[in-house]
C-alpha positions as CSV (number, residue, x, y, z in Angstrom):
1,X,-19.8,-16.3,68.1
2,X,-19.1,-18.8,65.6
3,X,-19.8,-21.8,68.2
4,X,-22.8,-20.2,69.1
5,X,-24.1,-20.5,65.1
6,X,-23.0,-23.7,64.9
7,X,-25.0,-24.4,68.0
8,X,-28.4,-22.5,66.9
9,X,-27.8,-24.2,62.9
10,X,-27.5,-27.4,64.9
11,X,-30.4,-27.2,67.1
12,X,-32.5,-26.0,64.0
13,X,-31.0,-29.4,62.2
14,X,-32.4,-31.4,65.2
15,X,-36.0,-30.0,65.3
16,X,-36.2,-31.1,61.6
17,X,-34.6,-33.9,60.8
18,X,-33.2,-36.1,64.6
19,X,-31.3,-38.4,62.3
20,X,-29.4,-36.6,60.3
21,X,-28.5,-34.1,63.4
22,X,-27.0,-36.7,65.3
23,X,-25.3,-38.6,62.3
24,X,-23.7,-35.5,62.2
25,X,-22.7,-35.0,65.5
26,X,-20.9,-38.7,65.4
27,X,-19.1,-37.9,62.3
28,X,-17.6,-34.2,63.5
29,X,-14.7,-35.9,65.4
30,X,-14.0,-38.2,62.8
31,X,-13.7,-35.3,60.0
32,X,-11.4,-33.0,62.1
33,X,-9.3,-35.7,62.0
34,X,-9.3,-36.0,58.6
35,X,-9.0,-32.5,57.9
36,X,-6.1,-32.4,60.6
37,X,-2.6,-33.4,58.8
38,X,-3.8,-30.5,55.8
39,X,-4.0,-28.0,58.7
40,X,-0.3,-29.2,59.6
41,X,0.8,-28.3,56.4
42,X,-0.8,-25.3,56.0
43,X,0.9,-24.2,59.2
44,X,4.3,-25.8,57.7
45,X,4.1,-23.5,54.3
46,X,3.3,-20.5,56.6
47,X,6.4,-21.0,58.5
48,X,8.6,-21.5,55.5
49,X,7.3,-18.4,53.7
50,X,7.5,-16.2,56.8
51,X,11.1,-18.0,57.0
52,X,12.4,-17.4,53.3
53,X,10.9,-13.6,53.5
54,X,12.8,-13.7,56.5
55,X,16.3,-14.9,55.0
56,X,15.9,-12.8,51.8
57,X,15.0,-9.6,53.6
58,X,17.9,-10.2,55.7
59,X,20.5,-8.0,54.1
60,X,18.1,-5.1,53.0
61,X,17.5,-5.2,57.2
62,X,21.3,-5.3,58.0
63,X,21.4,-2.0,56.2
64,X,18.6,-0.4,57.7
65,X,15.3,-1.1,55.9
66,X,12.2,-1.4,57.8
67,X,9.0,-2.5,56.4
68,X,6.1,0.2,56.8
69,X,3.5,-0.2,59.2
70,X,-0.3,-0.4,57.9
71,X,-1.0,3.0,59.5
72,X,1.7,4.5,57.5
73,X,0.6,3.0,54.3
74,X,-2.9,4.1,54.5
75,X,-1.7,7.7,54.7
């Protein structure tokens, strides 16, 4: 669904202004891969937070804690 708005917006950016639609479409590329090494690290934090929760949860697990489930919580 998003694609497909991206698509239409695009299209709608062509009809008006040709230029500007296809400058756009050159420089796409280039800014993923500018944007790319901060999406690395946002994966990186995600993984060490879901890792330290991981290790400091560890002995409340060992002794038979489970965290509640979103169904349970709602109730």
């Amino acid at each position: 669904m998003k694609t497909l708005i991206a698509l239409l917006a695009w299209c709608v950016l062509f009809v008006l202004c040709w230029p500007l639609a296809l400058l756009a479409l050159v420089l796409w590329p280039l800014a993923w891969l500018v944007l790319l090494p901060f999406r690395l690290v946002g994966i990186t934090f995600a993984a060490l937070f879901a890792f330290l929760y991981a290790v400091l949860t560890l002995p409340a697990r060992l002794l038979g804690w489970r965290p509640r489930q979103a169904t349970q919580a709602m109730a």
